[in-house]
C-alpha positions in Angstrom: -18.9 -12.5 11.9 -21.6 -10.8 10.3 -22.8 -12.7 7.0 -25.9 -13.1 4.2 -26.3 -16.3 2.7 -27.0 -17.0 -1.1 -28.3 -20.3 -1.9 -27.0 -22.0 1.3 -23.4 -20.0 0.6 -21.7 -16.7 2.7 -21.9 -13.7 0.4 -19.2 -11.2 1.3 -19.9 -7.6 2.4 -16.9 -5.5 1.9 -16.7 -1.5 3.6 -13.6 0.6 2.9 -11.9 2.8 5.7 -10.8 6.1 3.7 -13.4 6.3 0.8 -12.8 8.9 -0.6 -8.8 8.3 -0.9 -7.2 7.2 -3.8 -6.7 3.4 -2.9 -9.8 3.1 -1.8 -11.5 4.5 -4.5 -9.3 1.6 -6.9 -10.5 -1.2 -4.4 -14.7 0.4 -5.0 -14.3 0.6 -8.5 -12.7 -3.1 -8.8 -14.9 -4.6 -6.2 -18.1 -3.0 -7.8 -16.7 -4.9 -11.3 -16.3 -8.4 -9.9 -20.4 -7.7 -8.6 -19.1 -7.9 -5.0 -21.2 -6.2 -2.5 -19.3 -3.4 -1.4 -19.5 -0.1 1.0 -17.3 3.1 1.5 -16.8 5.2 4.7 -14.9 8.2 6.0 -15.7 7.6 9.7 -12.6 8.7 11.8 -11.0 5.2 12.6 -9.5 6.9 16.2 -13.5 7.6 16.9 -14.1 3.8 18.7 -18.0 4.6 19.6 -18.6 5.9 16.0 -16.2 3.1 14.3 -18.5 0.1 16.4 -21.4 2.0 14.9 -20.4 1.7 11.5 -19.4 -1.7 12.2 -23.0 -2.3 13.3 -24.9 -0.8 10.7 -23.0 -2.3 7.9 -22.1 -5.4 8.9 -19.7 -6.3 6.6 -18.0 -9.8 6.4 -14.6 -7.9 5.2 -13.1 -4.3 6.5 -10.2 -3.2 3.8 -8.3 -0.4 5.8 -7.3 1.8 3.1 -7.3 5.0 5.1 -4.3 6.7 7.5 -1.8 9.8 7.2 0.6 9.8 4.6 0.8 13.8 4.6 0.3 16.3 1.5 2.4 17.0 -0.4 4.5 14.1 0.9 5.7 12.3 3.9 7.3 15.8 5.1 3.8 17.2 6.5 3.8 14.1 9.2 7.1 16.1 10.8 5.5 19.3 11.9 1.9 17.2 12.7 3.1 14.5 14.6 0.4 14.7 16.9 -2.3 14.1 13.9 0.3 11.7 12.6 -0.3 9.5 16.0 -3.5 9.7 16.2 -4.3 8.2 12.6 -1.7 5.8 11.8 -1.3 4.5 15.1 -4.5 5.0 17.6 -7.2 4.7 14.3 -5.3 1.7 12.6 -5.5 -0.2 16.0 -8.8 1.1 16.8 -10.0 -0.4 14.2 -8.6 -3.3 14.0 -9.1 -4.2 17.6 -13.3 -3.2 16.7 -13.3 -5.6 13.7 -11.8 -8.3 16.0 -14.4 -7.6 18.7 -17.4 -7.9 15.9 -15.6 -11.2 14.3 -14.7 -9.1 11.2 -11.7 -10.2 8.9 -9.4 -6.7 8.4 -7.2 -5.4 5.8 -4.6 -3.3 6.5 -3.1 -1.6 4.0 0.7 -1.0 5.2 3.9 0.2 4.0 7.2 -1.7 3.3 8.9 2.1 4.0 10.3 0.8 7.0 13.6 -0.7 5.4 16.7 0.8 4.6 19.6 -0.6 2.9 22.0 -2.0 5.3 25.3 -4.5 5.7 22.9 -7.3 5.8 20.6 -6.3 3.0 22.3 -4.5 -0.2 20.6 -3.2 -2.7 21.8 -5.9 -4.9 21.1 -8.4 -2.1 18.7 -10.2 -0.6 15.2 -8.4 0.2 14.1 -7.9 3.4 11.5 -10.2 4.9 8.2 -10.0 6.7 9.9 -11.5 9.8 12.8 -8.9 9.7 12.5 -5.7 12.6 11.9 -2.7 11.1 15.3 -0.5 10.9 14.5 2.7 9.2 13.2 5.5 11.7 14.2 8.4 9.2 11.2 9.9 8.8 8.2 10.4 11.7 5.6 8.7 8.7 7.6 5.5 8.9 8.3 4.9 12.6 4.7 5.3 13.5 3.6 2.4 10.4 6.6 0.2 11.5 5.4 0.9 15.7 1.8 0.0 15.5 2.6 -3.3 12.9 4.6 -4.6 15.9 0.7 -4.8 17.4 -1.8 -5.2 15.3 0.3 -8.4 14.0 -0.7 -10.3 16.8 -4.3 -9.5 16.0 -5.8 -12.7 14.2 -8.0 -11.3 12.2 -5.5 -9.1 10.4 -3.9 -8.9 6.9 -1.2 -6.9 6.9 0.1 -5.9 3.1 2.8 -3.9 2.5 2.2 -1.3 -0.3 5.5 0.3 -1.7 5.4 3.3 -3.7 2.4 2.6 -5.2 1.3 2.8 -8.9 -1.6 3.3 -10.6 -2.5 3.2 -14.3 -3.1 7.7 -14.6 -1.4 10.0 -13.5 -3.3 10.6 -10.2 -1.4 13.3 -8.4 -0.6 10.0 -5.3 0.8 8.3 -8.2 4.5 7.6 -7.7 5.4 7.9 -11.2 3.3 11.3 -11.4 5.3 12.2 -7.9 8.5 11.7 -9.3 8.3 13.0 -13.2 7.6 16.1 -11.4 10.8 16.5 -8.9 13.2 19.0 -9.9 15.7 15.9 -9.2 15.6 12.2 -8.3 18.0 9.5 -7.0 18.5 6.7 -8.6 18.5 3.5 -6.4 16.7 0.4 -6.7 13.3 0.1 -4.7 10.3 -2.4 -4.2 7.1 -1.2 -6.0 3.7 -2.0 -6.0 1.3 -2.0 -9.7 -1.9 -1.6 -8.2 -3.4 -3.1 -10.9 -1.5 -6.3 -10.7 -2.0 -5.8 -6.8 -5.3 -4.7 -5.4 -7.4 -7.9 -7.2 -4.5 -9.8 -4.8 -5.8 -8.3 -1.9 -9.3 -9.4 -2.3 -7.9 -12.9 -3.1 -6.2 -13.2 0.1 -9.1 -11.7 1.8 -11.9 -13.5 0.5 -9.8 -17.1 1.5 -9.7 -15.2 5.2 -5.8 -14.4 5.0 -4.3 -13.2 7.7 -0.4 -11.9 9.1 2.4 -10.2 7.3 3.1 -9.6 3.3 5.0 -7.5 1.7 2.9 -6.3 -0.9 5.0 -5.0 -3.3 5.4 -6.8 -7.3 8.7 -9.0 -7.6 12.0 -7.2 -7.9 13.3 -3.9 -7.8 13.5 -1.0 -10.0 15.5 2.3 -9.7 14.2 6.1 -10.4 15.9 5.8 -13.7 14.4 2.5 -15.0 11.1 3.3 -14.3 11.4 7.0 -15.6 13.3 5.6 -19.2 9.9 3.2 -19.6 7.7 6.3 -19.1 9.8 8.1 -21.6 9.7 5.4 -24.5 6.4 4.1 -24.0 4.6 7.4 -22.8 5.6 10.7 -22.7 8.7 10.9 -25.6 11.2 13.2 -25.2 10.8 13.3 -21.1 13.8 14.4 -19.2 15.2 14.7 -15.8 18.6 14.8 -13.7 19.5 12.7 -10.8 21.1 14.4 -7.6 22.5 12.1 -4.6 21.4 11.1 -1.1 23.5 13.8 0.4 21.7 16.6 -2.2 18.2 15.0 -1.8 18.5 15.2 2.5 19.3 19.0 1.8 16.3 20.0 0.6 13.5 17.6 2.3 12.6 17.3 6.2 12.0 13.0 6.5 14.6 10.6 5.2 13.2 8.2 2.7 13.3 4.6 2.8 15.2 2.5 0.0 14.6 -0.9 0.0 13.9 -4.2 -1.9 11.6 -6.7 0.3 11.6 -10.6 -0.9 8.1 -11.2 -2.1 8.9 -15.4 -2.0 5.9 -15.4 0.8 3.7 -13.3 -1.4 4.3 -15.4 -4.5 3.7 -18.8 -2.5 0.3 -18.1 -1.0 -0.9 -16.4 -4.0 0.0 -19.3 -6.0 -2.2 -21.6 -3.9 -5.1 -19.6 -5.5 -3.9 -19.3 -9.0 -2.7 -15.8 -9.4 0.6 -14.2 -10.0 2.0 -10.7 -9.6 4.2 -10.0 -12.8 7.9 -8.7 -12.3 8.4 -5.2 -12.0 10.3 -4.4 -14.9 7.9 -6.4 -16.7 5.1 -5.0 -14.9 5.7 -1.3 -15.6 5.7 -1.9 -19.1 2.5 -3.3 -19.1 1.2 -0.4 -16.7 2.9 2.1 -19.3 1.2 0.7 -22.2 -2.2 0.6 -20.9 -1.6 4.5 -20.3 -0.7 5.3 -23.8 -3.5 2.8 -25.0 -5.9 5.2 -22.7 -4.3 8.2 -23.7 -2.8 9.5 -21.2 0.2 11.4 -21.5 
């Protein structure tokens, strides 16, 4: 593994897959604040000469995979570009991963917990689904190729895998869910997992810098419906905000993918995070305090 030393200890070198995407512009900008040494890219991650060459010329100690396809607008687009779908989300993410292994890197991937849904065995006012559960949600293309190419790059020991769910930041950047949904005609209103990046992506260098490595979900404790989180926004942020619920059945009528619903047990999460002396706030509790650094910034 490729490494500087500082007064007899490693320094950490860290290079982003996807710079210029929205997670990966969080995990610069909070890298470059805790003085880390840090590095962006945009090299194709299905491109194995060109992703060893990156490798190479950086040399970093840490790869954070913060790129792959999650479609524009939405998870619809990966329907009708299933090939490009493939290519990124399956072929780049192992790609990658099997380069960093071959140069003795330590990789993050960040993954999605979208490949739940509600079942018999798992309510939503039940237990959360595990890491060790199979995946058993194949309603939209997005999801089955995430939930396909976890199944191998698990067995990859020099992965993290951290499942992001419906990610949140602290604007209203159009890939924030909160932006996402305060702009839908309509929502459902069903209890999900969610991930504060805030209270998240300082986690993810935690776990990383301590060489981490297998399945978390990566999502705060809890679960939180549409209306919940859209009644917080209201009060603390944007007062006088309205909207109207529609079903499952009315939602599938005018979208092309299904969408997961699901609550995943962060216990695992919680445990190894504890070990190093941080914690991930609840959700409810966690959306406030997202919400009130917005209006505190001024964002409306």
């Amino acid at each position: 593994m490729a490494t500087t030393k500082t007064n007899g200890t490693q320094k950490h070198r860290f290079l982003i897959w996807g710079g210029d995407g929205w997670v990966a512009g969080h995990l610069k900008t909070l890298l470059e604040s805790q003085g880390k040494e840090v590095h962006a890219t945009t090299v194709r991650m299905e491109n194995r000469e060109t992703v060893l060459d990156e490798l190479d010329r950086i040399r970093p100690t840490h790869v954070l995979n913060a790129a792959g396809c999650t479609g524009r607008p939405n998870v619809d687009w990966c329907e009708d570009n299933r090939e490009a779908t493939i290519r990124s989300n399956a072929i780049g993410t192992l790609n990658l991963a099997d380069c960093c292994f071959l140069r003795r890197i330590h990789c993050t991937v960040f993954a999605t917990g979208c490949i739940y849904q509600y079942d018999d065995a798992h309510p939503w006012d039940g237990p959360g689904f595990l890491e060790t559960d199979p995946a058993n949600f194949a309603g939209s293309f997005y999801s089955m190729t995430k939930a396909h190419v976890e199944e191998i790059i698990k067995h990859y020991n020099n992965c993290l895998i951290l499942r992001l769910r419906m990610p949140v930041s602290d604007d209203l950047h159009p890939r924030n869910f909160v932006t996402k949904i305060t702009k839908y005609n309509h929502v459902v209103d069903i209890p999900n997992s969610n991930s504060i990046l805030t209270d998240l992506l300082p986690a993810s260098i935690v776990l990383a810098e301590h060489g981490e490595v297998g399945v978390y979900n990566f999502t705060n404790p809890g679960a939180i419906s549409h209306n919940e989180v859209l009644s917080l926004f209201r009060d603390i942020v944007r007062p006088g905000y309205t909207w109207r619920n529609f079903s499952l059945e009315e939602q599938a009528k005018v979208i092309k993918a299904g969408r997961s619903n699901c609550r995943l047990d962060t216990t695992k999460l919680a445990a190894k995070l504890k070990e190093y002396g941080y914690e991930v706030p609840e959700i409810h509790d966690a959306y406030r305090q997202c919400f009130e650094r917005m209006k505190a910034a001024g964002v409306e």
